[in-house]
N, CA, C and O atoms as a CHARMM CRD file, in Angstrom:
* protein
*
  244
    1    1 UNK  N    178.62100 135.91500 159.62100 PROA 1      0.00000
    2    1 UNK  CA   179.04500 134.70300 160.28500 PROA 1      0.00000
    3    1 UNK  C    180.32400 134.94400 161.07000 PROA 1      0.00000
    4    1 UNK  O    180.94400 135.95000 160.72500 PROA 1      0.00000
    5    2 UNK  N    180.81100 134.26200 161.99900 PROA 2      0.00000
    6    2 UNK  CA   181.50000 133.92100 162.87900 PROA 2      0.00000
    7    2 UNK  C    182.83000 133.27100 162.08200 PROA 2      0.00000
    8    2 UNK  O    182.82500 132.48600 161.13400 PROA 2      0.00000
    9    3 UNK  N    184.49600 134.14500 163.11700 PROA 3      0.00000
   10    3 UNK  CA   185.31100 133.55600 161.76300 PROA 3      0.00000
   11    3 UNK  C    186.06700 132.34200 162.37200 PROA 3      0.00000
   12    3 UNK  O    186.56600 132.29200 163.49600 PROA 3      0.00000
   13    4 UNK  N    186.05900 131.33300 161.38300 PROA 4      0.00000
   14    4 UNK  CA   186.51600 130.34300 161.92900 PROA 4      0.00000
   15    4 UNK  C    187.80100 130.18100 162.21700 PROA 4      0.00000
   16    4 UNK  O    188.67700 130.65000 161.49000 PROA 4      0.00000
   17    5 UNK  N    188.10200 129.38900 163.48800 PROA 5      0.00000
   18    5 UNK  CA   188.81000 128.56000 164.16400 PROA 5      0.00000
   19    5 UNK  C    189.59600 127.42500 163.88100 PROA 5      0.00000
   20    5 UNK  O    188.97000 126.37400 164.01600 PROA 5      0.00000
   21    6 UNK  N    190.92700 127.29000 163.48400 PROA 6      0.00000
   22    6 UNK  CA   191.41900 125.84300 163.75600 PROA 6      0.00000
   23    6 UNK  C    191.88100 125.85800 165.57400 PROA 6      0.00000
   24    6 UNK  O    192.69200 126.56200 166.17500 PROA 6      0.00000
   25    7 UNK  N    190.89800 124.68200 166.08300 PROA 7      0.00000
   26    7 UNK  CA   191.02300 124.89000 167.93900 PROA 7      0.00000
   27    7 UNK  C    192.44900 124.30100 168.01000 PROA 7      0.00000
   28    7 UNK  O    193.02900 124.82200 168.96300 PROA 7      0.00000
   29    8 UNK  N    193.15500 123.50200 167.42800 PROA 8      0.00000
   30    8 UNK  CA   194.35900 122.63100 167.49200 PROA 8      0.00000
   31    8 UNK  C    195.53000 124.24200 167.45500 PROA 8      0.00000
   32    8 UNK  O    196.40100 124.55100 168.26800 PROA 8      0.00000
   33    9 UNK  N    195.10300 124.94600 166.24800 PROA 9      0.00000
   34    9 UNK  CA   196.15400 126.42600 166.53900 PROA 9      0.00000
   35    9 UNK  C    195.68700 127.26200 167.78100 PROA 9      0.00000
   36    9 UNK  O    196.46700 127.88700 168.50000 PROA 9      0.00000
   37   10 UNK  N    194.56500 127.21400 167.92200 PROA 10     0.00000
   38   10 UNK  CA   194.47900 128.20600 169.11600 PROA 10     0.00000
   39   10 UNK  C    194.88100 127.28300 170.57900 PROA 10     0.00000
   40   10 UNK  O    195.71100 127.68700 171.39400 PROA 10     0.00000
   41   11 UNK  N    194.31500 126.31800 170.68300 PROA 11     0.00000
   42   11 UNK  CA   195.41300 125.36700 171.90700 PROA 11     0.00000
   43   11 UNK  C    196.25800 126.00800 171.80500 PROA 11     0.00000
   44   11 UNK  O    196.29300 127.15900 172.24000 PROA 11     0.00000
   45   12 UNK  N    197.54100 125.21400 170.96200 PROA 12     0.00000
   46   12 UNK  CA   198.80700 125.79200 171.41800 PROA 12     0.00000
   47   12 UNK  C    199.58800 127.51800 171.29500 PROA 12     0.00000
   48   12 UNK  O    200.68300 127.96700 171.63500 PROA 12     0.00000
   49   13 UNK  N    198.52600 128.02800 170.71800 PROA 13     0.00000
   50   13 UNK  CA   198.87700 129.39700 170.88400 PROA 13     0.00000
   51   13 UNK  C    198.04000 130.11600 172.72300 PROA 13     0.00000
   52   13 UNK  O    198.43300 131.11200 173.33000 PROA 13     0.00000
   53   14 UNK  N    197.32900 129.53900 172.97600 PROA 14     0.00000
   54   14 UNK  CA   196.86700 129.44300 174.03000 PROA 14     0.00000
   55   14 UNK  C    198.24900 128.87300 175.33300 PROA 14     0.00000
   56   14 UNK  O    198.56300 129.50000 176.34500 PROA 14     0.00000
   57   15 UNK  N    198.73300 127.77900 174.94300 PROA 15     0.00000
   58   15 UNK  CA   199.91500 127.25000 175.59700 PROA 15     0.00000
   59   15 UNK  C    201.27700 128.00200 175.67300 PROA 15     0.00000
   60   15 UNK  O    202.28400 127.94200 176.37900 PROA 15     0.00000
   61   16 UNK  N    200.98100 128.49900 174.96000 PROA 16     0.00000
   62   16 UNK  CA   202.50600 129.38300 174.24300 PROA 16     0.00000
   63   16 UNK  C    202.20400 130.65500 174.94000 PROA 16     0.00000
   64   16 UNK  O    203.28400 131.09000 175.33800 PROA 16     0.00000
   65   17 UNK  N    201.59300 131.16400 175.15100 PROA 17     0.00000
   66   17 UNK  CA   201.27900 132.72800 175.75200 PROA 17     0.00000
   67   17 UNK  C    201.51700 131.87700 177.31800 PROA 17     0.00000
   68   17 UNK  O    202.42700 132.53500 177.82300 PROA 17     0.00000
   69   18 UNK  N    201.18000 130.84100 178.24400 PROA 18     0.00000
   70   18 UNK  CA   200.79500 130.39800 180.01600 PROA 18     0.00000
   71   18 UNK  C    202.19400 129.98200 179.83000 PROA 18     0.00000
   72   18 UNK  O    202.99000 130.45400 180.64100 PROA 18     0.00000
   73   19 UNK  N    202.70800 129.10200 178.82200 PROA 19     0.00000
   74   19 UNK  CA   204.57500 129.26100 179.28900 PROA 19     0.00000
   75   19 UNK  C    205.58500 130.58700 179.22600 PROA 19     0.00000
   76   19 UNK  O    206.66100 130.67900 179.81600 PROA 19     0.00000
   77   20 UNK  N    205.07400 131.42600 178.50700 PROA 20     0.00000
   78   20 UNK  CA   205.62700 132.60000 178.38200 PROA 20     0.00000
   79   20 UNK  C    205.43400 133.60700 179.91300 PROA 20     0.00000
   80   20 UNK  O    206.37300 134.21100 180.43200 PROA 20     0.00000
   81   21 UNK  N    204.13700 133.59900 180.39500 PROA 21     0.00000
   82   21 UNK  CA   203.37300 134.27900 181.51700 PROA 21     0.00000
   83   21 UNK  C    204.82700 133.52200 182.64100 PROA 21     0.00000
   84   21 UNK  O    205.79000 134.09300 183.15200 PROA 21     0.00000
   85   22 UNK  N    204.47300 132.29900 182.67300 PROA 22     0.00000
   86   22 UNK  CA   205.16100 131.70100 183.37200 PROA 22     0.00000
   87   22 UNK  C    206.82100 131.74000 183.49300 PROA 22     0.00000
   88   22 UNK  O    207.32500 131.59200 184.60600 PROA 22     0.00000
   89   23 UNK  N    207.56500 131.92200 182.44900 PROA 23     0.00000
   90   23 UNK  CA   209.01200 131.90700 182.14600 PROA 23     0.00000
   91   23 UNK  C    208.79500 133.21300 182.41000 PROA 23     0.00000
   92   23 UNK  O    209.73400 133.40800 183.18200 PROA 23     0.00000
   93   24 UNK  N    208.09900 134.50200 182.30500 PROA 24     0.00000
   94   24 UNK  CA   208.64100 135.88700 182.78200 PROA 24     0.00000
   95   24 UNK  C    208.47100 135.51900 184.15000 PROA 24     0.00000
   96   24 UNK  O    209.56800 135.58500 184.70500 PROA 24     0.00000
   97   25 UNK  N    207.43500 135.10700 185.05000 PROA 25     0.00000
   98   25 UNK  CA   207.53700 135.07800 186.27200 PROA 25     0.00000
   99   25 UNK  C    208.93500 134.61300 186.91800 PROA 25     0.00000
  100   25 UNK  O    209.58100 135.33800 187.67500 PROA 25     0.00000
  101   26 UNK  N    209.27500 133.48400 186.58000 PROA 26     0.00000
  102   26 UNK  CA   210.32600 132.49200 187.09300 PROA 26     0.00000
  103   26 UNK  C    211.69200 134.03100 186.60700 PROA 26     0.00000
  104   26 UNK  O    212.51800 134.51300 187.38200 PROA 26     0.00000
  105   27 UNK  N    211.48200 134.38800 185.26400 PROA 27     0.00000
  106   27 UNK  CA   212.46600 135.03300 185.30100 PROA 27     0.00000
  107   27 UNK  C    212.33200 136.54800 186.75300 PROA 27     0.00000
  108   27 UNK  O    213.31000 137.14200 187.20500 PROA 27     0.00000
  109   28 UNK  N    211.32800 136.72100 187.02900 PROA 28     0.00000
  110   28 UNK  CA   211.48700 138.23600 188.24400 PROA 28     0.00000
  111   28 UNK  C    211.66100 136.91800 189.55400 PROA 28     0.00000
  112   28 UNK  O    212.37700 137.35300 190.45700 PROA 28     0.00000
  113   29 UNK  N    211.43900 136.25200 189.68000 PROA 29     0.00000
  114   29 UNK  CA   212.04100 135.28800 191.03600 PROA 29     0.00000
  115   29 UNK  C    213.07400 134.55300 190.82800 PROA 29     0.00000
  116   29 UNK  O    213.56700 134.24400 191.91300 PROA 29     0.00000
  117   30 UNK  N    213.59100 134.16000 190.03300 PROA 30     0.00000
  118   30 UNK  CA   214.88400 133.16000 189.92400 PROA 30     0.00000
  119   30 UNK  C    216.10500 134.11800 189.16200 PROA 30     0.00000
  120   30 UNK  O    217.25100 133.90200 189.55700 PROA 30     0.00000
  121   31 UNK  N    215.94900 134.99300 188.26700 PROA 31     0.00000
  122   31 UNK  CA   216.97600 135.68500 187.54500 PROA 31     0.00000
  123   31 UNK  C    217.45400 136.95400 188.18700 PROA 31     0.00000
  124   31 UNK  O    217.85800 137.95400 187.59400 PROA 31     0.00000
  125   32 UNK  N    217.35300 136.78000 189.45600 PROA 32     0.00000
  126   32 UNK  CA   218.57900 137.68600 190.43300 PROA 32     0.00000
  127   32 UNK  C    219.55200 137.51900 190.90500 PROA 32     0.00000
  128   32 UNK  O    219.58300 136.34800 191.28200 PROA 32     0.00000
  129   33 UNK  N    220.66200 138.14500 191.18900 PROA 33     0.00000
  130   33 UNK  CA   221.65900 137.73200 191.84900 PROA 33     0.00000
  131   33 UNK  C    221.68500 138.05200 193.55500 PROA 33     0.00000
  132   33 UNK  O    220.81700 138.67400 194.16800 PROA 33     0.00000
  133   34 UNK  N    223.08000 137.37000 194.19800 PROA 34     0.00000
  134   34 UNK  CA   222.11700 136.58900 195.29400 PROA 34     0.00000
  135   34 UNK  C    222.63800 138.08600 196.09500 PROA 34     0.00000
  136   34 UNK  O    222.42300 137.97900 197.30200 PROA 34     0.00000
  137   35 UNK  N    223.17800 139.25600 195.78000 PROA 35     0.00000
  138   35 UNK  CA   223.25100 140.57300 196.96200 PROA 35     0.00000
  139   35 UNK  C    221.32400 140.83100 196.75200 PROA 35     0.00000
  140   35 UNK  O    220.62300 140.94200 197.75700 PROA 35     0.00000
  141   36 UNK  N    220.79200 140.88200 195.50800 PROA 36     0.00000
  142   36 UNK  CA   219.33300 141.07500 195.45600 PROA 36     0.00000
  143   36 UNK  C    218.35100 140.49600 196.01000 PROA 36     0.00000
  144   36 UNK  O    217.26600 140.79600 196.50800 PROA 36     0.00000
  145   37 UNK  N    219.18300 139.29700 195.74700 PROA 37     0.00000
  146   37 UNK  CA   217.89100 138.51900 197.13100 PROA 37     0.00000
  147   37 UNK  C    218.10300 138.63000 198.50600 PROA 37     0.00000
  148   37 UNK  O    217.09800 138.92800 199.15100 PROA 37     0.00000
  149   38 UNK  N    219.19600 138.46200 199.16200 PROA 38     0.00000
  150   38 UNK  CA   219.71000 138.90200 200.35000 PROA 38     0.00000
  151   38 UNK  C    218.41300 140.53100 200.78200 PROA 38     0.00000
  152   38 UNK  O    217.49800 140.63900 201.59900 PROA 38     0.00000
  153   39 UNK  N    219.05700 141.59100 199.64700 PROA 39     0.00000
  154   39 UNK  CA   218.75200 142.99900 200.26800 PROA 39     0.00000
  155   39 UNK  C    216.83100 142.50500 200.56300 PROA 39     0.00000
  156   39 UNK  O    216.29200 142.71900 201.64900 PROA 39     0.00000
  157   40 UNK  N    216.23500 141.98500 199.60800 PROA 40     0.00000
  158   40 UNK  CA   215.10300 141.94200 199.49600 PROA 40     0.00000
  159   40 UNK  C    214.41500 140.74900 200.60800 PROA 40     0.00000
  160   40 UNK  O    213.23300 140.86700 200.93200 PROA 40     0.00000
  161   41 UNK  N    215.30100 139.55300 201.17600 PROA 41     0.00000
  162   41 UNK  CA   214.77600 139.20500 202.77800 PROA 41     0.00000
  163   41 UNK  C    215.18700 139.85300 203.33700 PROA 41     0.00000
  164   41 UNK  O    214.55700 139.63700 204.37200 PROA 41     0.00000
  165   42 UNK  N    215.92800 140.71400 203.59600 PROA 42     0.00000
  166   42 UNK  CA   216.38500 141.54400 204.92300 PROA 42     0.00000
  167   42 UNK  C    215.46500 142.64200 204.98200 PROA 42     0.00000
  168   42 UNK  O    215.21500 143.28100 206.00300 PROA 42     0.00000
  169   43 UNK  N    214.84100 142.88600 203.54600 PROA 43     0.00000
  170   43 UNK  CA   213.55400 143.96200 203.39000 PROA 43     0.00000
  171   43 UNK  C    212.54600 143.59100 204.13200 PROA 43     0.00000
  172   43 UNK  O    212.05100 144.37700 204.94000 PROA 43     0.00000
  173   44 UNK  N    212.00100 142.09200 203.93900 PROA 44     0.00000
  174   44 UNK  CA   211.22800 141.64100 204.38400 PROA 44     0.00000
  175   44 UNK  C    211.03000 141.12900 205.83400 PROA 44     0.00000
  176   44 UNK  O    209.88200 141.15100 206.27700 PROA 44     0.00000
  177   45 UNK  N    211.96800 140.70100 206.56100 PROA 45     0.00000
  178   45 UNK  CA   212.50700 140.40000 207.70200 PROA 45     0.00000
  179   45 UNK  C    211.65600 141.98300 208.47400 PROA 45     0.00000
  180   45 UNK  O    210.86600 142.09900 209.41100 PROA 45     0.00000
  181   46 UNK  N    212.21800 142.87200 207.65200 PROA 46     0.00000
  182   46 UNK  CA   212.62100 144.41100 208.46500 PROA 46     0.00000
  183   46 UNK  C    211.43600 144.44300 209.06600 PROA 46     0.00000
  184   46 UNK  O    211.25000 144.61800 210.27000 PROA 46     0.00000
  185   47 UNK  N    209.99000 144.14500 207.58700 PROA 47     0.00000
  186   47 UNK  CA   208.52000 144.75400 207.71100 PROA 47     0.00000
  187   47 UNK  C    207.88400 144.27000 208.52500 PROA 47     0.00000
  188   47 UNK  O    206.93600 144.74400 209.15200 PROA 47     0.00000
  189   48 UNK  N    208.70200 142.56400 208.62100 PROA 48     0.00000
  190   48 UNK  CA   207.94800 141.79300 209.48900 PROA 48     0.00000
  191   48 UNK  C    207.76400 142.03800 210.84300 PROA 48     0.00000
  192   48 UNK  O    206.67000 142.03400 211.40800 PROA 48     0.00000
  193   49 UNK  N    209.21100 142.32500 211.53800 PROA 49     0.00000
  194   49 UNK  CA   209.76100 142.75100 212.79500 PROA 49     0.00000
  195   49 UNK  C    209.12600 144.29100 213.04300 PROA 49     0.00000
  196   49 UNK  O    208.87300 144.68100 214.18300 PROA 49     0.00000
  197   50 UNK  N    208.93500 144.98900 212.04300 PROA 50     0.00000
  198   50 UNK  CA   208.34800 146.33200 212.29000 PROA 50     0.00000
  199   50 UNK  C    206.37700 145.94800 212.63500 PROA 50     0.00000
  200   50 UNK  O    205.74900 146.22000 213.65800 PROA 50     0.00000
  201   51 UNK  N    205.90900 145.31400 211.46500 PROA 51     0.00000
  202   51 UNK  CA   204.34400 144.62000 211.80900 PROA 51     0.00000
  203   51 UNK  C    204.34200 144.31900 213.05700 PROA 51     0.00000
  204   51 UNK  O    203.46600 144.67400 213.84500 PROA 51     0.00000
  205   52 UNK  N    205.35200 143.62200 213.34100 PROA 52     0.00000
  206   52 UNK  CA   204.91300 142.61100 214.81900 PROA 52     0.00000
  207   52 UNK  C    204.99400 143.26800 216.14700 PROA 52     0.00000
  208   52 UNK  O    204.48800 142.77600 217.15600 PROA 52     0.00000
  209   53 UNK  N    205.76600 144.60600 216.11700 PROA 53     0.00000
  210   53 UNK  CA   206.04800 145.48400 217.25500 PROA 53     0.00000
  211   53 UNK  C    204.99800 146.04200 217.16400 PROA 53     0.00000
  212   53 UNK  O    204.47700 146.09900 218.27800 PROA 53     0.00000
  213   54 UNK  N    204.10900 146.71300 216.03600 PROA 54     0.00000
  214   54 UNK  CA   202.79000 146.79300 216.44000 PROA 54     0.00000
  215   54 UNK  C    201.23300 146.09000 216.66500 PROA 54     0.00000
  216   54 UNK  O    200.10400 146.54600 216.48700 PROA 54     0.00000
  217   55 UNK  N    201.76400 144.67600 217.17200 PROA 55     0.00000
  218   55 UNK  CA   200.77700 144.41000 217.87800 PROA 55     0.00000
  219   55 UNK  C    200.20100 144.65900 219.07200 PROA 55     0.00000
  220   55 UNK  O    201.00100 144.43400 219.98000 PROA 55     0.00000
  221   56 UNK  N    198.85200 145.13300 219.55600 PROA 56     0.00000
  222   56 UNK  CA   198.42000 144.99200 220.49400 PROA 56     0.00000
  223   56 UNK  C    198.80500 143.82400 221.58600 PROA 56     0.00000
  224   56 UNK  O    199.66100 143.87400 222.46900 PROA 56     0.00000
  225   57 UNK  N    198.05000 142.93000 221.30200 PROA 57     0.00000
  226   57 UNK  CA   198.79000 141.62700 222.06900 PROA 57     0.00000
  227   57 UNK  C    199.38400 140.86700 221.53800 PROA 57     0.00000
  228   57 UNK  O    198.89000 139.92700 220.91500 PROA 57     0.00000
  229   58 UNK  N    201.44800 141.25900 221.75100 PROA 58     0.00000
  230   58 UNK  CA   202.43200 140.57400 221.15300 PROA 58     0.00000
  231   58 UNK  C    202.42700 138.81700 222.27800 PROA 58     0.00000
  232   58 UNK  O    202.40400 138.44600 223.45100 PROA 58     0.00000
  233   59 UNK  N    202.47700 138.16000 220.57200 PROA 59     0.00000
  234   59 UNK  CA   202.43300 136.91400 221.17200 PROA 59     0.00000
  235   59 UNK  C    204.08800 136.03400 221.20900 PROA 59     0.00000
  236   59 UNK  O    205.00000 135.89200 220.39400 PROA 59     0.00000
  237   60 UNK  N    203.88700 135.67700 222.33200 PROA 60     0.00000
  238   60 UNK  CA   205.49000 134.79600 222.37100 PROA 60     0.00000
  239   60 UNK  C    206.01900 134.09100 221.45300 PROA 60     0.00000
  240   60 UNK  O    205.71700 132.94700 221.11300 PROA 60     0.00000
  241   61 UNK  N    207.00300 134.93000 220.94900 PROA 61     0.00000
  242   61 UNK  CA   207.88900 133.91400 219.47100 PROA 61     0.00000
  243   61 UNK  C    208.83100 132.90900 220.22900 PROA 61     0.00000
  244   61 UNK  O    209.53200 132.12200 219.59300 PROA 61     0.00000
């Protein structure tokens, strides 16, 4: 037989793991300081401006 389940513990152990998933996320986007975020749009800025010079047909920004 099949081992049983209380569904009321697995809910919130179910809940408890998607806030956890969630609080590490928030922690790699919100728990930097702000030279890290800076370096990391200016990263992004860079790739963008580098992508866009290789377009074929650059469109008017």
């Amino acid at each position: 037989m099949g081992e049983i389940v209380n569904l009321r513990q697995a809910r919130k152990e179910r809940d408890r793991r998607e806030k956890e998933r969630r609080a590490e996320e928030n922690r790699a986007a919100f728990g930097r300081t702000k030279a890290e975020k800076r370096t990391t749009e200016a990263g992004k800025k860079r790739e963008d401006k580098k992508l866009d010079g290789h377009r074929l047909d650059p469109e008017e920004h």
